[in-house]
MOPAC internal coordinates of N, CA, C and O (Angstrom, degrees):
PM7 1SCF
backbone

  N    0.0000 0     0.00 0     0.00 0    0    0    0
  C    1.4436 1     0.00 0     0.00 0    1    0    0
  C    1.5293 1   108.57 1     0.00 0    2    1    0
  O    1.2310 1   113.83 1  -124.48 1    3    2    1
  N    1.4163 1   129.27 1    55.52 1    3    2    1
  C    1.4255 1   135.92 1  -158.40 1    5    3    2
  C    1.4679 1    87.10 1  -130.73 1    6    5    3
  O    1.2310 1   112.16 1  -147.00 1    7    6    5
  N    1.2171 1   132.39 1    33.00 1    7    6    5
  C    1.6669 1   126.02 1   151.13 1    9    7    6
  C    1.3379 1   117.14 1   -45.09 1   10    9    7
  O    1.2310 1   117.65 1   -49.70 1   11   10    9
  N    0.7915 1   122.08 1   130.30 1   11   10    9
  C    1.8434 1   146.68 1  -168.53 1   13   11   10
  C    1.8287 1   110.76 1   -88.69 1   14   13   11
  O    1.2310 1   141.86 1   123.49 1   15   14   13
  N    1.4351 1    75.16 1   -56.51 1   15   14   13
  C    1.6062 1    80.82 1  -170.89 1   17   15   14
  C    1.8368 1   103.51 1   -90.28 1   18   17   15
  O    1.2310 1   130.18 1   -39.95 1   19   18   17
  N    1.4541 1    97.98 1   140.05 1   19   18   17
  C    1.6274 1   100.25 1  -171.91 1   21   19   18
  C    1.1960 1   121.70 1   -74.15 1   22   21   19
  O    1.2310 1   124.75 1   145.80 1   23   22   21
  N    1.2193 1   108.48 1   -34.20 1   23   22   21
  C    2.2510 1   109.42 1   174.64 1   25   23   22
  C    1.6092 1    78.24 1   -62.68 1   26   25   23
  O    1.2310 1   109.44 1   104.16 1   27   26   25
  N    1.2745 1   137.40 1   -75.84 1   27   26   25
  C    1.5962 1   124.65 1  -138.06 1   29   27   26
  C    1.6553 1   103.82 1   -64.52 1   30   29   27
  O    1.2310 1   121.47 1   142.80 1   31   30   29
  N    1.1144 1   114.78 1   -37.20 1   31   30   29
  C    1.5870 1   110.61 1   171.86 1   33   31   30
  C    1.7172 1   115.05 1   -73.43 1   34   33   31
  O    1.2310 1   120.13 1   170.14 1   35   34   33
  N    1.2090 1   117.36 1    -9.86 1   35   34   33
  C    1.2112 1   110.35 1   162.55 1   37   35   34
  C    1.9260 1   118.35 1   -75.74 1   38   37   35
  O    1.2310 1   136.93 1   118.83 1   39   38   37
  N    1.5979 1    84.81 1   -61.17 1   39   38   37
  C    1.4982 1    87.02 1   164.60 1   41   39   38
  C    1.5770 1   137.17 1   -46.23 1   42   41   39
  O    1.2310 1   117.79 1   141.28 1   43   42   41
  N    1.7446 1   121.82 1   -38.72 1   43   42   41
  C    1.1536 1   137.55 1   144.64 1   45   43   42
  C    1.8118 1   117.96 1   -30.46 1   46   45   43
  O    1.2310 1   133.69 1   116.24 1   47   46   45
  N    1.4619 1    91.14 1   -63.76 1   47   46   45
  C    2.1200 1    81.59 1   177.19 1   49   47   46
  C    1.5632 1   113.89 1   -95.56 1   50   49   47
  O    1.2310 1   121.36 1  -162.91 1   51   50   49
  N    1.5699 1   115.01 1    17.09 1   51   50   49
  C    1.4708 1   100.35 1   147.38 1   53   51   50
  C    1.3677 1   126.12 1  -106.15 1   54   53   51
  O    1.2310 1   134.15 1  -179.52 1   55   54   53
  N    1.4308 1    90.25 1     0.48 1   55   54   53
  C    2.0461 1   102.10 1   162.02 1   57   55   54
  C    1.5023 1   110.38 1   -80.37 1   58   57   55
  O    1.2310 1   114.58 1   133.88 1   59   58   57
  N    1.0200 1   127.87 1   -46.12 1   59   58   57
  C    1.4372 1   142.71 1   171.25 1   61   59   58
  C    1.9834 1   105.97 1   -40.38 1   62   61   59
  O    1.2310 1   128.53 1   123.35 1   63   62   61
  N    1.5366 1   101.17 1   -56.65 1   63   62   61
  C    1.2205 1   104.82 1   178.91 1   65   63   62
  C    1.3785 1   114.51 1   -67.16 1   66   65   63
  O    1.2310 1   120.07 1   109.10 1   67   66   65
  N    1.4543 1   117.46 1   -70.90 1   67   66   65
  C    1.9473 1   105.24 1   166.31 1   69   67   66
  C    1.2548 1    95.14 1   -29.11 1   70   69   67
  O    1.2310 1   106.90 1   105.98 1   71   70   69
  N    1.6718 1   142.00 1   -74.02 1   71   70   69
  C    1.7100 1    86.60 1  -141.20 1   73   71   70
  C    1.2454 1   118.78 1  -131.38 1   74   73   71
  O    1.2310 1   129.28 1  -125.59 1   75   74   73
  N    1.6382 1    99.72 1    54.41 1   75   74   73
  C    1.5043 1   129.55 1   132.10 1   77   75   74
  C    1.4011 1   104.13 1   -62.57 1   78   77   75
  O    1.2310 1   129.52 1   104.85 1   79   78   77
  N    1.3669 1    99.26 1   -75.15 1   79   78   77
  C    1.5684 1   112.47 1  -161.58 1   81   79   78
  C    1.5991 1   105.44 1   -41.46 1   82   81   79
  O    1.2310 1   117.62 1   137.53 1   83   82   81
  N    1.2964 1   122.14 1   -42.47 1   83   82   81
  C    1.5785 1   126.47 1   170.92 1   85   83   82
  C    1.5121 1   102.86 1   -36.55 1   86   85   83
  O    1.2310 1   125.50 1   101.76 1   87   86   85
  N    1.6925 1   107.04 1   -78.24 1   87   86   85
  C    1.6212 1   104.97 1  -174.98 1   89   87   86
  C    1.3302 1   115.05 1   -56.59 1   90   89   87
  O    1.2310 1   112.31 1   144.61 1   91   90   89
  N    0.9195 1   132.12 1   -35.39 1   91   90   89
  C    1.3556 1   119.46 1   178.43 1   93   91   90
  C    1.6071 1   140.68 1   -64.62 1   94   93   91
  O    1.2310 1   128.43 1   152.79 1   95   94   93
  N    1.3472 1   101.36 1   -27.21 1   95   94   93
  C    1.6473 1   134.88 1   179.71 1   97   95   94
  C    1.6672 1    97.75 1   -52.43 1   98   97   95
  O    1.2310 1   121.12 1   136.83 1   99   98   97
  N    1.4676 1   115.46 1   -43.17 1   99   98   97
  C    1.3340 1   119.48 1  -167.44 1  101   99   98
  C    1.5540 1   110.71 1   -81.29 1  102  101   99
  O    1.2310 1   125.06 1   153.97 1  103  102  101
  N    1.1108 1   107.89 1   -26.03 1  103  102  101
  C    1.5298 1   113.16 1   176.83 1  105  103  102
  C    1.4709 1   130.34 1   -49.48 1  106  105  103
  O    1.2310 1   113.49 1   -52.02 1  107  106  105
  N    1.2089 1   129.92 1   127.98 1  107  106  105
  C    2.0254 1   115.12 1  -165.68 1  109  107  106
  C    1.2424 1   124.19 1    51.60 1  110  109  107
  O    1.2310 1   126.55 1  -118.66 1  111  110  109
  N    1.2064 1   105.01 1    61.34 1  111  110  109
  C    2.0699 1   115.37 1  -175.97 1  113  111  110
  C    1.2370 1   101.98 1    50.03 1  114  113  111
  O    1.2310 1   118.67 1  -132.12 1  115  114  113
  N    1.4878 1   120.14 1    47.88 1  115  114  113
  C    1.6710 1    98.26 1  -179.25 1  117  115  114
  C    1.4411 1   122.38 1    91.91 1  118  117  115
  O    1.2310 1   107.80 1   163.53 1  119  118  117
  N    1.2380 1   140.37 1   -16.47 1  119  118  117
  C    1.0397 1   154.81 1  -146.88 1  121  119  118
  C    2.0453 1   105.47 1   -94.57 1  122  121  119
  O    1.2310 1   137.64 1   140.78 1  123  122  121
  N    1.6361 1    83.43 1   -39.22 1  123  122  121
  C    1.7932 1    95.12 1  -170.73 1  125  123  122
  C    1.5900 1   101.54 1    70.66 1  126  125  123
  O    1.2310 1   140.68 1     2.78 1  127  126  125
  N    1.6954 1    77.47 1  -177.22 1  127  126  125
  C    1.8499 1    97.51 1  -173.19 1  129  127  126
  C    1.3935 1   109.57 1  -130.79 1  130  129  127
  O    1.2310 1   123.86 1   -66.30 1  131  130  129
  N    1.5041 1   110.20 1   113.70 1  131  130  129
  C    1.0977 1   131.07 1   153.32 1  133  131  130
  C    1.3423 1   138.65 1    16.51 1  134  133  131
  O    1.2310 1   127.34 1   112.24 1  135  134  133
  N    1.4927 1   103.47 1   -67.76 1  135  134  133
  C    1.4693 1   117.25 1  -179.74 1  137  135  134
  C    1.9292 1   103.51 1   -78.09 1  138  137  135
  O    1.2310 1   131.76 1   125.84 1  139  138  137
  N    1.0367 1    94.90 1   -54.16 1  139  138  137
  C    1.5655 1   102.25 1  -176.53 1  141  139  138
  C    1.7131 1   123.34 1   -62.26 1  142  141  139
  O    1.2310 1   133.56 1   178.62 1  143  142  141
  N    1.6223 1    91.40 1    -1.38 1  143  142  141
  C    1.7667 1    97.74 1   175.87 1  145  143  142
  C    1.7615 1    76.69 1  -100.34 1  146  145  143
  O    1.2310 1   110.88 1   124.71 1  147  146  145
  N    0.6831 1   134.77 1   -55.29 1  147  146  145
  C    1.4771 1   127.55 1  -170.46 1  149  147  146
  C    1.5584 1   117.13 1   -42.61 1  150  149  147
  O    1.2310 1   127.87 1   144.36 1  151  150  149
  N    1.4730 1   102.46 1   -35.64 1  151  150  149
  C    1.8135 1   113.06 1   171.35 1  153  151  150
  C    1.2671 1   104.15 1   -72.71 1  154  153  151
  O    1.2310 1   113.45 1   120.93 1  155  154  153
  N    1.3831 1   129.99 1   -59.07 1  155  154  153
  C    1.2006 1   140.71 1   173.23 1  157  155  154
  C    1.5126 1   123.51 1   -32.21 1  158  157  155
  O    1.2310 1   112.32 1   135.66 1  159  158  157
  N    1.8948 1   132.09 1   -44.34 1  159  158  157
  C    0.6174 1   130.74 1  -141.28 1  161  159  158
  C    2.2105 1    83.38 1  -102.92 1  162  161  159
  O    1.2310 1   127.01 1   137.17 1  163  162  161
  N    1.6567 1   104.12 1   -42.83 1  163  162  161
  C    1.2488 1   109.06 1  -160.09 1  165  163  162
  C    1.8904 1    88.55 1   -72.02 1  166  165  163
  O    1.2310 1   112.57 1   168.97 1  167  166  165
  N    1.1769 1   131.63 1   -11.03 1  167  166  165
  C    1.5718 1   140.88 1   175.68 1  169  167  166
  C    1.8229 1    92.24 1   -55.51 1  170  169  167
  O    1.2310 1   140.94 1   116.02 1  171  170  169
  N    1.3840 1    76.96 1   -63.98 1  171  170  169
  C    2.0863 1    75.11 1  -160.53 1  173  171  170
  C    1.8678 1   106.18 1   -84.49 1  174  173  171
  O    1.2310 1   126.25 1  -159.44 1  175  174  173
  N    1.3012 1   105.58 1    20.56 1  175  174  173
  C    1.9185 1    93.88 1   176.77 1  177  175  174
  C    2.1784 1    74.48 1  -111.22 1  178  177  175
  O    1.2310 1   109.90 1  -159.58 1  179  178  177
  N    1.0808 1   136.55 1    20.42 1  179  178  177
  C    1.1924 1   138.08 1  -175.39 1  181  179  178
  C    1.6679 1   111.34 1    51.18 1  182  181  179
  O    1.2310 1   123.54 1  -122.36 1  183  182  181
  N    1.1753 1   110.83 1    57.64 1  183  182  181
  C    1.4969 1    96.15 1   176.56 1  185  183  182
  C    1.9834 1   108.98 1  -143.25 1  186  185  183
  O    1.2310 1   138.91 1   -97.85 1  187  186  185
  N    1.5780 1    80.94 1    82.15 1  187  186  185
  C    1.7501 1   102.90 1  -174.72 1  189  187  186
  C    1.5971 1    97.54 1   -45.99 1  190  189  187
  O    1.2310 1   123.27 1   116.43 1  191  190  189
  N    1.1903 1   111.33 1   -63.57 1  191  190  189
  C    1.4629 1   106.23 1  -170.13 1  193  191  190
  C    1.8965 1   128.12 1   -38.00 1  194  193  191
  O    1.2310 1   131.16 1   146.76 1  195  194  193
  N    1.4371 1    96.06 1   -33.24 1  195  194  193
  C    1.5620 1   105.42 1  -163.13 1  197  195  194
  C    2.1479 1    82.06 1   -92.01 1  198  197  195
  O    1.2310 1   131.02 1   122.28 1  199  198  197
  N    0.8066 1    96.34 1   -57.72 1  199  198  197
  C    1.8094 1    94.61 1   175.89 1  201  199  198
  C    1.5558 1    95.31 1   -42.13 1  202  201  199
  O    1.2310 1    99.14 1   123.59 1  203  202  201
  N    1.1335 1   155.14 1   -56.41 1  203  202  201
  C    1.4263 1   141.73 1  -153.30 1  205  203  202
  C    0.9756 1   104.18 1  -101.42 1  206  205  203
  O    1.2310 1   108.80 1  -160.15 1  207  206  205
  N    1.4825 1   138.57 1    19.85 1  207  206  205
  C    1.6644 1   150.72 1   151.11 1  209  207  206
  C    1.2936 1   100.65 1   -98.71 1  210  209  207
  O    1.2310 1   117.63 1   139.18 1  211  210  209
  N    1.1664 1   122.13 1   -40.82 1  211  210  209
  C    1.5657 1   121.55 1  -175.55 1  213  211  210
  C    1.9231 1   109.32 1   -64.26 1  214  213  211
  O    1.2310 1   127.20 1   128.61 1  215  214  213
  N    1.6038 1   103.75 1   -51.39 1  215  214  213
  C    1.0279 1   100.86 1   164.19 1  217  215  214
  C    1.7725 1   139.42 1   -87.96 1  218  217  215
  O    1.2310 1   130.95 1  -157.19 1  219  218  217
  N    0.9519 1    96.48 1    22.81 1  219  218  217
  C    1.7179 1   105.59 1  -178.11 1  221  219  218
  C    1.2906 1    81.57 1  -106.52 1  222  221  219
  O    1.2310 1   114.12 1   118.71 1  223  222  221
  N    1.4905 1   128.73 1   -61.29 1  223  222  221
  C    1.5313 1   113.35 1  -169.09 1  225  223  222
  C    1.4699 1   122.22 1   -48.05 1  226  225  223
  O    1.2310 1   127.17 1   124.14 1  227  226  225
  N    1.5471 1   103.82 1   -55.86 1  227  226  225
  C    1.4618 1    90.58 1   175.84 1  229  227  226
  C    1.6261 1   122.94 1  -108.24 1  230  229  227
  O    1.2310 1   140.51 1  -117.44 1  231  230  229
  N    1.3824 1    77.82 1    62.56 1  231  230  229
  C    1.8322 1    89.46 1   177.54 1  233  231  230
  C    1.9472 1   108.35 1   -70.57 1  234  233  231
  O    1.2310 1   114.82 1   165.06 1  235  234  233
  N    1.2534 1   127.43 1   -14.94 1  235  234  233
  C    1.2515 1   118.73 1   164.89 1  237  235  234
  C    1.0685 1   111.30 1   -72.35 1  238  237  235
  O    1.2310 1   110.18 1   158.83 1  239  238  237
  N    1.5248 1   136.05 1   -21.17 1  239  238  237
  C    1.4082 1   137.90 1  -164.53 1  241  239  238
  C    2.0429 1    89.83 1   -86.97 1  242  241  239
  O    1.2310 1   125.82 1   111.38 1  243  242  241
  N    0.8299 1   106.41 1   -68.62 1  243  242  241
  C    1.4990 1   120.82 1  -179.80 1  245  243  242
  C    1.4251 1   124.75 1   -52.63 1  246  245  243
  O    1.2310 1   119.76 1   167.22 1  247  246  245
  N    1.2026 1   118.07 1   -12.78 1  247  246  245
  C    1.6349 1   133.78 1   176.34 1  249  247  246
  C    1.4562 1   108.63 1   -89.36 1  250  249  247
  O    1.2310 1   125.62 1   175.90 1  251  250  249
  N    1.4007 1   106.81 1    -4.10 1  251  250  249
  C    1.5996 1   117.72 1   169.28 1  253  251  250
  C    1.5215 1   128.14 1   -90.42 1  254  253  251
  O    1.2310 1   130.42 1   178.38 1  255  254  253
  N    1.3177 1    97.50 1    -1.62 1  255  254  253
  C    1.4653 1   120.67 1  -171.74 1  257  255  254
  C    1.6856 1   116.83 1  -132.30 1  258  257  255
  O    1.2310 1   120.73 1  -121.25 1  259  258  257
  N    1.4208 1   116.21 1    58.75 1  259  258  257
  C    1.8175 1   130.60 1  -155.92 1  261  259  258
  C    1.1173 1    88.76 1   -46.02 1  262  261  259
  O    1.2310 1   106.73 1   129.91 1  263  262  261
  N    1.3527 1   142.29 1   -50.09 1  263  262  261
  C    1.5428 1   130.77 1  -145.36 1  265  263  262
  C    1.6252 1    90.62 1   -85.81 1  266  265  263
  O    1.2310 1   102.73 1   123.45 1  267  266  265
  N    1.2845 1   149.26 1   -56.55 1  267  266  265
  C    0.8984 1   126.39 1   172.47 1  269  267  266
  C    1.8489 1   136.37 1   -57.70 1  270  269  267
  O    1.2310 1   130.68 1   169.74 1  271  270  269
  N    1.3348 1    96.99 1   -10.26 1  271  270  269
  C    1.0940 1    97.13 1  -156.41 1  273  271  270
  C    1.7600 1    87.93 1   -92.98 1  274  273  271
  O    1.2310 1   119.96 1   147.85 1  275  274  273
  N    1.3232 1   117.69 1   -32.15 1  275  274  273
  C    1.4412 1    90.31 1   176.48 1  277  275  274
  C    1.2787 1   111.57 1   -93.67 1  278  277  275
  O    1.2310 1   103.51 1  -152.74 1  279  278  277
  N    1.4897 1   147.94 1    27.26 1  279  278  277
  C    1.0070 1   152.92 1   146.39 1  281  279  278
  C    1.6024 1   112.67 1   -58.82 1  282  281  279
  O    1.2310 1   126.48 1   144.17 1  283  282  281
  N    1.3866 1   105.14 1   -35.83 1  283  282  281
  C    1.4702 1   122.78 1   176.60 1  285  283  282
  C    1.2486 1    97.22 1   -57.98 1  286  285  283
  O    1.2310 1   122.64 1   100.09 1  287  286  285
  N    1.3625 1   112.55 1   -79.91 1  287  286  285
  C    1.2019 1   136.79 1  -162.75 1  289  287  286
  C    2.0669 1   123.33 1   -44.18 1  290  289  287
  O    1.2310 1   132.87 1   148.66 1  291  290  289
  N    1.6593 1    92.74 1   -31.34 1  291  290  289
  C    1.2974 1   108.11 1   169.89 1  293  291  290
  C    1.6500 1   126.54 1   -68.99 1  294  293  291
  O    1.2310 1   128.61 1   162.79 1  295  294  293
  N    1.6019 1   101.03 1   -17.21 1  295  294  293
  C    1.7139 1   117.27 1  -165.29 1  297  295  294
  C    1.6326 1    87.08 1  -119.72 1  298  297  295
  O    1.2310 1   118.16 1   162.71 1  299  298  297
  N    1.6419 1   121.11 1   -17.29 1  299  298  297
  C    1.3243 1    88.34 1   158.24 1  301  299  298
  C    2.0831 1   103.44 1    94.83 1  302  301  299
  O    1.2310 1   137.86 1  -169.06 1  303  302  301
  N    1.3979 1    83.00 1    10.94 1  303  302  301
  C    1.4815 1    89.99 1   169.18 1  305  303  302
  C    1.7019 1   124.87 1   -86.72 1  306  305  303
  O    1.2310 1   130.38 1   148.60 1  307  306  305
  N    1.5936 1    97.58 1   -31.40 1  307  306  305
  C    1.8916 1   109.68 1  -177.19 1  309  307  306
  C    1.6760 1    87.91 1  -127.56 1  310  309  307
  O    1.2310 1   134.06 1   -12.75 1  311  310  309
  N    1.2675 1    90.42 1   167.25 1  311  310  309
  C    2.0596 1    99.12 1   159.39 1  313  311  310
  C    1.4643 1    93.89 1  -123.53 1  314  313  311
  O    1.2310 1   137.48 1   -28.29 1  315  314  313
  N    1.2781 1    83.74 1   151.71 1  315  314  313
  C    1.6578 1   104.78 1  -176.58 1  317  315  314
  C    1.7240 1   115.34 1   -46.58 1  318  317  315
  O    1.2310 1   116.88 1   -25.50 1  319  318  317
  N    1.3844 1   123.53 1   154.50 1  319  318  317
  C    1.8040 1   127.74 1  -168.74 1  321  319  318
  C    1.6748 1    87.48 1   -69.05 1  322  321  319
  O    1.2310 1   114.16 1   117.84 1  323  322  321
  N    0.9244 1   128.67 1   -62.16 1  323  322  321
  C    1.4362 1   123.80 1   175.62 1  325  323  322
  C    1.5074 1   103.81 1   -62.07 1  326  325  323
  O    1.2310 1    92.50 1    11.79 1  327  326  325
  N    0.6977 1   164.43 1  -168.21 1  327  326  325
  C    1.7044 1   169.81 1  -111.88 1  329  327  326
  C    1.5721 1   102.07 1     2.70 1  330  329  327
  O    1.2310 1   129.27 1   122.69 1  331  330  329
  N    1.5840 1    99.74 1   -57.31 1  331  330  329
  C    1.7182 1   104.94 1   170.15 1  333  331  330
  C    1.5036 1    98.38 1   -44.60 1  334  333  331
  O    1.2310 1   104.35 1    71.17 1  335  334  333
  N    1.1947 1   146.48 1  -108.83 1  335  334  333
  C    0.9578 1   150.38 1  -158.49 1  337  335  334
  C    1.4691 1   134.77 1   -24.16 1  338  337  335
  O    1.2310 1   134.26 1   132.87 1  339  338  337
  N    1.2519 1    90.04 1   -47.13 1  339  338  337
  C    1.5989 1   108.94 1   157.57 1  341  339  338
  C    1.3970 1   108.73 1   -69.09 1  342  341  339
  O    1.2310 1    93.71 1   150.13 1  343  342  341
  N    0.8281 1   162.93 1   -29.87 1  343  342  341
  C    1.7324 1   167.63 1   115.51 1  345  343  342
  C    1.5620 1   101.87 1    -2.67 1  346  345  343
  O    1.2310 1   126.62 1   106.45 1  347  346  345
  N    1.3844 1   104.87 1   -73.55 1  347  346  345
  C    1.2045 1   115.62 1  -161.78 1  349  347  346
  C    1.6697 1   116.81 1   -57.97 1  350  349  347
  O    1.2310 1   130.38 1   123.55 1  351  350  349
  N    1.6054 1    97.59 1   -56.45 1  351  350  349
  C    1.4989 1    89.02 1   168.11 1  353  351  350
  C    1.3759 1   134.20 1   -78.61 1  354  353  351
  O    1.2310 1   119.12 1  -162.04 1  355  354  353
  N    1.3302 1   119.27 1    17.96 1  355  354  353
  C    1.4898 1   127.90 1   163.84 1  357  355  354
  C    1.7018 1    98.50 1   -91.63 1  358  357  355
  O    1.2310 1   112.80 1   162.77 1  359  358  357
  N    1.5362 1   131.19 1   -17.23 1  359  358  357
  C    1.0958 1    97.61 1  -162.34 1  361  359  358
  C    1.9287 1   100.10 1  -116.58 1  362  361  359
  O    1.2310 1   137.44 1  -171.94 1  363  362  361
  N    1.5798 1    83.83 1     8.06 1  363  362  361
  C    1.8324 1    79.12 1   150.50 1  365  363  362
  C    1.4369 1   133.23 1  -149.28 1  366  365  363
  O    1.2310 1   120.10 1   180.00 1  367  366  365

């Protein structure tokens, strides 16, 4: 997610958001998930940073949902439940 140019990085995280928002729509009869409309929404006001706090925090909520979660993970919003871990126990 290192777009340079600002229309194309805008356009980039409102592609990101459609198709989140796709996987997610199906989630809970339709209902979706919570946190990930919350990534979704700060995606398209363009503010990657606050979306990749949103999703690092509730990366347990989101690790319940693989297809989204490495969609995340591909744009660089979460690191993978294993990478965390492997992180973690190197750093204590």
């Amino acid at each position: 997610m290192e777009t340079q140019n600002p229309e194309a990085r805008k356009q980039e995280l409102l592609h990101l958001a459609d198709q989140l928002d796709e996987l997610q729509k199906v989630q809970h009869s339709g209902r979706g998930v919570s946190c990930v409309k919350e990534v979704i929404q700060a995606l398209r006001q363009g503010n990657f940073e606050y979306a990749k706090a949103v999703a690092t925090h509730d990366h347990d909520k989101i690790g319940s949902y693989p297809e989204i979660e490495v969609l995340m993970e591909e744009y660089g919003l979460c690191e993978s439940y294993a990478n965390f871990r492997k992180r973690f126990n190197k750093e204590s």
